[in-house]
N, C-alpha and C positions, 0 to 999 in steps of 0.2 A: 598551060604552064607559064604562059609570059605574065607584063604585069602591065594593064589596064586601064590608063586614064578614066575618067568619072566626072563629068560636067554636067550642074543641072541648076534651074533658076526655075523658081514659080512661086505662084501667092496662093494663099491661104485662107477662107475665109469661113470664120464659123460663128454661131448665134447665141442668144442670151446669154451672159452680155456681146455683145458685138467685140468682134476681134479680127481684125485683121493682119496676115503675117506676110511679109516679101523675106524668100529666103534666097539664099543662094548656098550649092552644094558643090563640093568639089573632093575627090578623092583617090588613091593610086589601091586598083583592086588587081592582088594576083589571084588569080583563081586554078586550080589542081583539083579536077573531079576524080580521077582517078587514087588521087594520095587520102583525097578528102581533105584536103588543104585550104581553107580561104582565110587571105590576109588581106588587113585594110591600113592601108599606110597614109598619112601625110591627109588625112581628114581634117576636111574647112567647112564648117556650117555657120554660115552667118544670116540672122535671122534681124527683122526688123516689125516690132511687132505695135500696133495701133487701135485703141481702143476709150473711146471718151468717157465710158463710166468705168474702167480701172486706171486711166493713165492719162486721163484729161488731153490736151491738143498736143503733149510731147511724146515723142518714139521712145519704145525700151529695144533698145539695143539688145542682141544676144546672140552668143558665138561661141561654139562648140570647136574643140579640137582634139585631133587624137586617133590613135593606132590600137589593133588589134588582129587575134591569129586565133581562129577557128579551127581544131583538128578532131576526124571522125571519132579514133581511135587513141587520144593522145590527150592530156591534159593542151589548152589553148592559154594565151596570155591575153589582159584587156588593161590597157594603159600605154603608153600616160595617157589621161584625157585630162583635159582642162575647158570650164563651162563658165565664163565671164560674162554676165552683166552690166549691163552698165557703159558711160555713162547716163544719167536718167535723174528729170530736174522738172518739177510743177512749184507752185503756190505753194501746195502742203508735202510734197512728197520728192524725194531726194535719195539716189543711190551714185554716188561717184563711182565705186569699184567693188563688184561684189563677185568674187571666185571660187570655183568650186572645182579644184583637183585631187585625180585619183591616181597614184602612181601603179607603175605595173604589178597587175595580181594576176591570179592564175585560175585559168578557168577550167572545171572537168564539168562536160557536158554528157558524158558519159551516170557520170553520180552525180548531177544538178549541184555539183557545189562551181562557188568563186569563191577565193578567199584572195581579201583584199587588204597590203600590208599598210597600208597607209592613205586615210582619205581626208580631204582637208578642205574647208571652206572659210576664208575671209571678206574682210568687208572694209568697207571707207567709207563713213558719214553716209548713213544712210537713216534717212528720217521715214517712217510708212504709220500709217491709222494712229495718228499723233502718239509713235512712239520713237527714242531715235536714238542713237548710239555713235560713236569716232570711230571704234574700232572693231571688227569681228575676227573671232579667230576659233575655231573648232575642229576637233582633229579626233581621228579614228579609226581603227580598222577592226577586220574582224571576218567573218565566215557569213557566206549567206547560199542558205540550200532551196532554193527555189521546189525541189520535188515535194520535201518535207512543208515547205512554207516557214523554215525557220529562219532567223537574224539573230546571229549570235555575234556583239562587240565588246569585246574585253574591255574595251577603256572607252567613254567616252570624255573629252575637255571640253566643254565650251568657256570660254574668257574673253570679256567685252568691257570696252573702256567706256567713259564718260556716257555709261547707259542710264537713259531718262525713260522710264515705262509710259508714264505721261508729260503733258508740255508742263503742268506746274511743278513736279519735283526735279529736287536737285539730282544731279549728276555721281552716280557709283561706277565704282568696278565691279563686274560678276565673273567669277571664276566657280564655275561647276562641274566635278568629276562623278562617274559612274559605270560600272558596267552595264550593258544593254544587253536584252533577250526579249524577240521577238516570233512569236508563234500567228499565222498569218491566220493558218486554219480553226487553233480556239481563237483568233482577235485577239490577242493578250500582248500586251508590253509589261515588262519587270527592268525594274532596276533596282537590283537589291543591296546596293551601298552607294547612295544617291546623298550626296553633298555640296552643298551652295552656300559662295561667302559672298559677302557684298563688302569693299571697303568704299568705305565713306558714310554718309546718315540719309538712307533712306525715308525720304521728307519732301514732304508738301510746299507749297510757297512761305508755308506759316512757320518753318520752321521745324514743327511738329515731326516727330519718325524717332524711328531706329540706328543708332549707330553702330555698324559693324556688325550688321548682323550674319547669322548662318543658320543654316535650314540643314539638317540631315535626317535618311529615315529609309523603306525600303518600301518601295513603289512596287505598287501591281494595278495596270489599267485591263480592266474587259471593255473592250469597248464596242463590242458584241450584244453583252448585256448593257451596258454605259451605267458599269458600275466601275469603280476606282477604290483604294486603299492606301494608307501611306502608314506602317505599322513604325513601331519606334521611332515615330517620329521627333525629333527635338529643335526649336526654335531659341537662340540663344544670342542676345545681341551684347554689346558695350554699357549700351544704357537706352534708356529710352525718353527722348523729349518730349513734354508736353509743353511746349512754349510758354512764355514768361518766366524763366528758370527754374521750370519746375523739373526735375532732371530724375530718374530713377536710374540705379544703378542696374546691372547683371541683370536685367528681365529675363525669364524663362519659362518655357511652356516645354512640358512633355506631353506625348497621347497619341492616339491610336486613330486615324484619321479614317473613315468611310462614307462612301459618299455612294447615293445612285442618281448619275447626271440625268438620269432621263427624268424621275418624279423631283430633282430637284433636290433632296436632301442628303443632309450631312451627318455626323454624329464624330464625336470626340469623347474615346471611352477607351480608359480612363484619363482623365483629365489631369494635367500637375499643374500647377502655378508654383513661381518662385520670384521675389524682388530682392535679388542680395538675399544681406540677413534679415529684411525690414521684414516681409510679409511672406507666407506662401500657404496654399490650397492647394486642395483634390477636389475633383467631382467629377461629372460628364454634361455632356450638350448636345442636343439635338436640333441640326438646324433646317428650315423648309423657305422655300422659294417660289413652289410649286404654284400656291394661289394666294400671292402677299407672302413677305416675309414673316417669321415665326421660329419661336426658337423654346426649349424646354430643356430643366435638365436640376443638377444638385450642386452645390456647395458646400464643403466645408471647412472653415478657416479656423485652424488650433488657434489656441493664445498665442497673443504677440503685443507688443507693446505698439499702441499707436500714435504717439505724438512722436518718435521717429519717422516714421510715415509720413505724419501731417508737417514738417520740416520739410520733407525733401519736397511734397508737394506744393509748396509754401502757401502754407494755410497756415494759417496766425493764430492762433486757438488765444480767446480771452482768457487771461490769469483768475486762477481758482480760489475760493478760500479754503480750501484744503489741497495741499502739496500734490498729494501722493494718486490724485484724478487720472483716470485715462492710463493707466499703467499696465491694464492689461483687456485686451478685447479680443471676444470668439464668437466666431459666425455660423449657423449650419444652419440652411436651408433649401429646401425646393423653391424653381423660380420657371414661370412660365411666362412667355409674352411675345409682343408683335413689336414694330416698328413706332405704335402709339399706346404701348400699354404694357406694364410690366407687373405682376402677382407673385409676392413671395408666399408661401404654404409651407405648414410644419418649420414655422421659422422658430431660429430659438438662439438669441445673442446673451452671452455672460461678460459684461463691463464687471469690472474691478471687486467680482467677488460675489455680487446679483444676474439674478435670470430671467431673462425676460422672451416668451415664447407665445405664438399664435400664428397671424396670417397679417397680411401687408400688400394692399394693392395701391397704383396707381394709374391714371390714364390723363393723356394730356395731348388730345386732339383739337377741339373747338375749345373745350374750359376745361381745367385742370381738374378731375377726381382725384381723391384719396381717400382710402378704404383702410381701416385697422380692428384687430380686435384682439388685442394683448394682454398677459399677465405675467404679473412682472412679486418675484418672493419680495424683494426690498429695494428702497430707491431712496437714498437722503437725497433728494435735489440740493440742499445750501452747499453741499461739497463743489457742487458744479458752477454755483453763481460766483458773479464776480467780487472778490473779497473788499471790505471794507479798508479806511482808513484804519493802521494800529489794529484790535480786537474791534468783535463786532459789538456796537453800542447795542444795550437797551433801550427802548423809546421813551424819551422823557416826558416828564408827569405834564401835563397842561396847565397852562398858565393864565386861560384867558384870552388869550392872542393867537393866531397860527405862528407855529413854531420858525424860529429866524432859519433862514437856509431853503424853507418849503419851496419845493419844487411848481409848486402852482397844478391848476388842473391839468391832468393828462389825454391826452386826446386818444380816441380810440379806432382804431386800425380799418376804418370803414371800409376803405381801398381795398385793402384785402380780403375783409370779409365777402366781396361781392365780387375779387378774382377766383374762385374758386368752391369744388362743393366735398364736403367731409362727412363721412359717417365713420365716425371711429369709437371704440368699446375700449374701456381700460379697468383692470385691475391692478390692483399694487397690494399686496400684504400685510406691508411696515412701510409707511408711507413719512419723509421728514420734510416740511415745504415749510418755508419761514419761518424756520425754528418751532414748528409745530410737527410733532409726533401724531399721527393716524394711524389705527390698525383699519384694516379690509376696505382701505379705498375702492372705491368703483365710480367711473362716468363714463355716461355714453351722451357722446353729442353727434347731432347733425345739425350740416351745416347745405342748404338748398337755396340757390340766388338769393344772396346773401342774409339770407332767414338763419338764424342759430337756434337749436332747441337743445339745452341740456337737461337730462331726465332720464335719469337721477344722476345727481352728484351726491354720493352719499360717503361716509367715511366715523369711524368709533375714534373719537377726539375726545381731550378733557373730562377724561371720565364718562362720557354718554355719547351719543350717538347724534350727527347731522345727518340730514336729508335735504335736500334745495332740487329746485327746478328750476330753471331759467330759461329768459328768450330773449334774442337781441335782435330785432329786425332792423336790419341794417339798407335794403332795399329802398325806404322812400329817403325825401332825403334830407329829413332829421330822423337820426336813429329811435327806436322806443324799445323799453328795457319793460321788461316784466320777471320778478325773481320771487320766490317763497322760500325761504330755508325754513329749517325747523329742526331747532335742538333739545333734546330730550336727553333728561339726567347728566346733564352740563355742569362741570367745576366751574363757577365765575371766579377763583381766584388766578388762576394762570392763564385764563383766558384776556381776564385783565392785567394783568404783569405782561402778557404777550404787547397788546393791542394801545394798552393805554399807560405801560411804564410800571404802573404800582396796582396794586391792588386793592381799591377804593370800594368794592364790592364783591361780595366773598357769599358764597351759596350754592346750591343743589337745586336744578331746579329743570325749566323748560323753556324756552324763546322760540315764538313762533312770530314769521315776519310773513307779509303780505303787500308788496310793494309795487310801482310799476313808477316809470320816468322817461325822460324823454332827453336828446342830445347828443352831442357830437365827441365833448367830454367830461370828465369827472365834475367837474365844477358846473356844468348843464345839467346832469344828471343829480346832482343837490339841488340844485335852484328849484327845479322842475317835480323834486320826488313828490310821492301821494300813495302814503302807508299805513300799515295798520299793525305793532307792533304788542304782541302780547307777552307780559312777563309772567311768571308763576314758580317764586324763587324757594328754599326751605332752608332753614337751619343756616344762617350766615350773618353776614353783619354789614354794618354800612361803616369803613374809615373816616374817621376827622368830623362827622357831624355828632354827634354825642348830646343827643337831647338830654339826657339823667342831669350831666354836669352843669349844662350848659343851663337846665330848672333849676340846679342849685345856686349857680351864678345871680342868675334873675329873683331868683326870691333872696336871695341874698341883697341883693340893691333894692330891694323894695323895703327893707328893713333894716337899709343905711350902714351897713356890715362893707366888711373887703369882699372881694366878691371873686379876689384870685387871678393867679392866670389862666387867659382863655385852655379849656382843655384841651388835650389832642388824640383823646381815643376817640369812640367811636360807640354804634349803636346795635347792639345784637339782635335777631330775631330768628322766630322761629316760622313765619310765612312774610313772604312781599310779593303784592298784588300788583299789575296795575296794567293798565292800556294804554298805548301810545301811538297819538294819531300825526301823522308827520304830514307834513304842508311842507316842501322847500326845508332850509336848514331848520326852522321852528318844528320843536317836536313837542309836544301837547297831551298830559297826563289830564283827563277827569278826573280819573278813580283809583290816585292811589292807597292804599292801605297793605299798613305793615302791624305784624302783632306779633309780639314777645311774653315769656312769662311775668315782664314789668311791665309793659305798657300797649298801651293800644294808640296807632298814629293812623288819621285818614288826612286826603289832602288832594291839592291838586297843581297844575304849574307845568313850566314849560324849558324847555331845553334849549340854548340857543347855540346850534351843534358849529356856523359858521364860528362865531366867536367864543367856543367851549363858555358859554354861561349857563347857569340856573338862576331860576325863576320860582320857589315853591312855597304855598301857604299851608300850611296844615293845621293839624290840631291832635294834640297829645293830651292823651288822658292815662295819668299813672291809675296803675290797680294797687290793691293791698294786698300785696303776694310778696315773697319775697324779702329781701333786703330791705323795701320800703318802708315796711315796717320796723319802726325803734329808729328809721333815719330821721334825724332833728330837723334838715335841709326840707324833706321831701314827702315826711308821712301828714302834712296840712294841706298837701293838694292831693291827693287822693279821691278820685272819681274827680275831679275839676278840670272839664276840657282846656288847655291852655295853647290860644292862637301861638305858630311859632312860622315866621320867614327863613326862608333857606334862598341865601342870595349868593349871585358873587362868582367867580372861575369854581369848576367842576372840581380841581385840582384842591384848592383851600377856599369853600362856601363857609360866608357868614352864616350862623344859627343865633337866629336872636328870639329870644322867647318873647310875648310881649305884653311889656312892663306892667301897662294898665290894667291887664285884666289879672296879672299876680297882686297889683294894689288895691284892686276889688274884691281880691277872695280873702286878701290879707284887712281888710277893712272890717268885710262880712264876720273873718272869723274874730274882731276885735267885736263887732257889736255884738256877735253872740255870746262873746266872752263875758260883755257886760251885760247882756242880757240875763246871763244866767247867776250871775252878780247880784243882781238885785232881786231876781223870782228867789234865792238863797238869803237874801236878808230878809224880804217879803215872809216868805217860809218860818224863818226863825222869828220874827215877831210876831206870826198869826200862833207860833206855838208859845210864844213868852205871854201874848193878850191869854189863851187859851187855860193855861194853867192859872194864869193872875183870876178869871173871872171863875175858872173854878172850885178856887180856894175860897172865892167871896161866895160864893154858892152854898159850898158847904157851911164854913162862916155862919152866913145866916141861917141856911137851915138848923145850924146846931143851938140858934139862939132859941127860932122859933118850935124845937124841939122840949128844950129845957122849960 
């Protein structure tokens, strides 16, 4: 029944990792076998503990203190105790003061409970596995049934100042509340109203993080099975920096957190997104770690207007020639990928009113892949381009000259062609690209160390239908182009209004090309072209050359007459032939021939596409159909090939018929004129002899009659 001094010193020594402990114990023990009574009063543990792969060449101090009362039959007390750390100071690791007191609770060892009203742990600058903090303060009480293996803490605090997780981020506060519920025998920890705020922005050196963020949700760990859950979960911050002022407001994620630590994955289902009012999504995710990182799962983003967005982002979106661009965009799709590869599936985005749906991969390990295969209802691209000066001009008519302002040849994208490899699929429905209208576009290109194959580009334009293949091998290193288009049942008149300003040729018809070239840019690729250009037009006309008028001009001056103003129409027909062989900007007709119900023209000549010239000789020969007939001008050449030069700008070509061979025919048809002049006097004098000698005939017969 008295009470006990208690002295004791010894070392400690235990293995992997090596540890070594010098303690020293000291304590006043009353002991009562009979009452069942044992008290431990005025308890000193101090402990000095040594170890070069947890604590490098410095000692961790540590010192226990504290009182307790053990009774058979009686509830017992355990407290105070107090468990100090520290001082303790390496290179990388630092604890000034780190405390761990438990005030008096009550022990029934009878029913394995303690209930403990108050347990408390702080800290002072303590820096451990590059993580480090000013201040620690954590506080808690609660019930713990050892029989059952239960922990039950109504409250738990932890609250930490100038907490750095790592040495590059800046400095928060953590203030985190919870109740605790611990079951030893299923291994389960809960905490089911689990709340964490951070003031300050959690962030990297870069800047980059979260300001003010908070985490709340209700925790369930097995860590039995090393599975985890965090349900209602919500992440909700101030804003969130992407450095260089790119700032989002209110960021927030809601979802259903599960995870099994042991195969590594995760899942987030159902998923929320929210940025403010700018942007927000559903979906879920699955993520794995297991063997490589890996992640799967959905998206879907309602409409939302995105140049808000790309503001806060600050991303500069080039000015539209139409306003009202980008006003509304929706996202849904599957996305599946790794750490070097990401595949969207069942994708399907509707920009400003159009839809656009397929699949979408990419990969970007050693060379960057991209994979597409999309159809898209409608898509004006000009809405998107960069708007012109004032309205957008039409292309002015050609004059001969390259036009003043011309940008020069354009070089083409070699670099890139041979950063990366593309195999992409597109359709478009209603397709608008340079102020040309297409229904049922489609192309597919690949694109393989830096080799380009597109085939088909096909698309129903201008009333008829293209088809082209191309190929740009961009690998040696002067590029070589090889292309074929081919247009069938082709309007040339808006085609030329598009391309060439006016519309100088006008027809129904077919253009088949057959081309190949070589270079670096546009104006390499002229220099260098080697083509084979087929036309086969019907029913149109050719503006501003006007063979009829321009024969009426010419025989008009060959017969010393006015001869008029040059005219300004033009030449109708009802076929234009011809084949065109291209060498560099010289483009080279053998064989053309054009036929109308007035006339028939064959010819040949050449294009001179650098300097928009022509070159052409032909030869017109009027028929007797028609109009021509009863014309005063023009029914004297009828069937009479007449040589005619077509010179001069594309734009406004001389037509000169020529002269000589109209004052040959006009010569011809004087000589026949007098030819038959005279076989008609000839005539009438062989019938004036004729009567004269038959009068004399009879005459005499009637004499020698009588």
């Amino acid at each position: 029944g008295g009470k006990v001094p208690v002295t004791s010193s010894f070392n400690l020594s235990v293995g992997a990792p090596d540890l070594d402990a010098e303690v020293d114990f000291e304590a006043g023990v009353q002991v009562a076998p009979e009452a069942g009574r044992y008290v431990v009063e005025d308890l000193m543990l101090e402990t000095r503990l040594r170890s070069p792969e947890l604590f490098g060449e410095a000692v961790l101090p540590v010192a226990l203190s504290g009182a307790g009362v053990w009774q058979q039959d009686a509830p017992g007390t355990l407290g105070p105790i107090r468990l100090e750390v520290g001082p303790y100071k390496t290179a990388g690791q630092q604890i000034d003061k780190l405390v761990l007191t438990v005030d008096e609770g009550v022990v029934d060892v009878a029913r394995s409970i303690a209930r403990l009203a108050q347990v408390k742990l702080s800290g002072e600058n303590i820096r451990w596995a590059g993580s480090a903090l000013d201040s620690l303060d954590l506080q808690t009480g609660g019930e713990v049934n050892w029989g059952s293996g239960r922990v039950e803490l109504a409250s738990v605090r932890l609250q930490a100042k100038a907490l750095r997780p790592t040495a590059d981020m800046a400095p928060v506060a953590l203030d985190a509340r919870t109740p605790v519920s611990v079951d030893w025998k299923r291994q389960r920890l809960e905490a089911p109203d689990l709340g964490v705020t951070l003031d300050g922005k959690l962030a990297v050196a870069g800047g980059q993080g979260l300001l003010d963020p908070s985490l709340s949700g209700k925790l369930d760990y097995d860590w039995g099975a090393g599975r985890a859950r965090l349900n209602d979960m919500r992440l909700l911050a101030e804003s969130l920096d992407l450095g260089d002022g790119r700032v989002l407001a209110r960021p927030e994620i809601t979802t259903d957190v599960a995870g099994a630590l042991s195969d590594q994955r995760w899942s987030l289902k159902p998923l929320n997104l929210r940025v403010g009012d700018l942007f927000r999504a559903q979906g879920n995710i699955d993520i794995t770690a297991a063997r490589g990182f890996g992640y799967q799962g959905r998206i879907d983003a309602p409409p939302f207007a995105p140049r808000p967005l790309f503001t806060a982002l600050k991303i500069e979106l080039p000015p539209t020639t139409a306003s009202d661009t980008l006003r509304t965009l929706a996202v849904n799709t599957a996305f599946k990928g790794t750490a070097e590869r990401v595949a969207l599936d069942d994708l399907r985005v509707d920009l400003d009113g159009g839809r656009m749906q397929g699949s979408a991969a990419i990969a970007w390990d050693e060379r960057m892949q991209v994979k597409t295969d999309l159809t898209v209802d409608r898509l004006n691209v000009d809405r998107y381009l960069p708007p012109t000066s004032g309205s957008a001009p039409e292309p002015k008519p050609a004059t001969g000259t390259a036009p003043a302002g011309d940008p020069g040849p354009q070089p083409i994208p070699v670099a890139l062609l041979r950063q990366f490899d593309l195999d992409t699929r597109l359709r478009v429905g209603a397709l608008t690209l340079s102020r040309i209208a297409m229904q049922n576009a489609e192309i597919r290109a690949v694109l393989k160390d830096g080799r380009l194959v597109v085939d088909p580009l096909q698309a129903g334009l201008f009333g008829g239908q293209m088809t082209t293949t191309m190929q740009i091998d961009a690998a040696p290193e002067v590029p070589t182009v090889t292309i074929k288009p081919v247009f069938k049942g082709i309007q040339l008149a808006p085609l030329m209004q598009r391309f060439a300003g006016e519309a100088y040729l006008t027809g129904t018809g077919t253009l088949d090309l057959n081309a190949a070239t070589r270079g670096a840019d546009t104006g390499q690729w002229l220099r260098n072209l080697d083509g084979l250009l087929s036309v086969d037009l019907r029913d149109g006309r050719i503006e501003r050359i006007d063979i009829l008028n321009q024969l009426r001009r010419g025989y008009a001056q060959v017969r010393s007459l006015d001869p008029g103003p040059a005219p300004e129409g033009g030449t109708e027909f009802t076929e234009l032939k011809g084949k065109v062989s291209m060498k560099g900007p010289i483009w080279r007709n053998e064989a053309l021939s054009l036929t109308s119900p007035l006339l028939r023209m064959d010819g040949k000549g050449q294009i001179d596409v650098d300097r928009q010239q022509l070159d052409f000789d032909v030869l017109a020969t009027l028929l007797g159909t028609g109009m021509i007939r009863g014309d005063r001008w023009l029914e004297d050449l009828i069937d009479k090939p007449i040589p005619i030069a077509i010179k001069g700008p594309w734009a406004r070509p001389s037509v000169r018929p020529d002269v000589k061979a109209l004052a040959e025919a006009k010569a011809r048809e004087r000589l026949e004129q007098e030819k038959q002049k005279i076989q008609e006097k000839l005539k009438d004098r062989e019938d004036e002899l004729r009567e004269k000698a038959a009068e004399k005939i009879q005459e005499g017969l009637g004499k020698f009659l009588r």
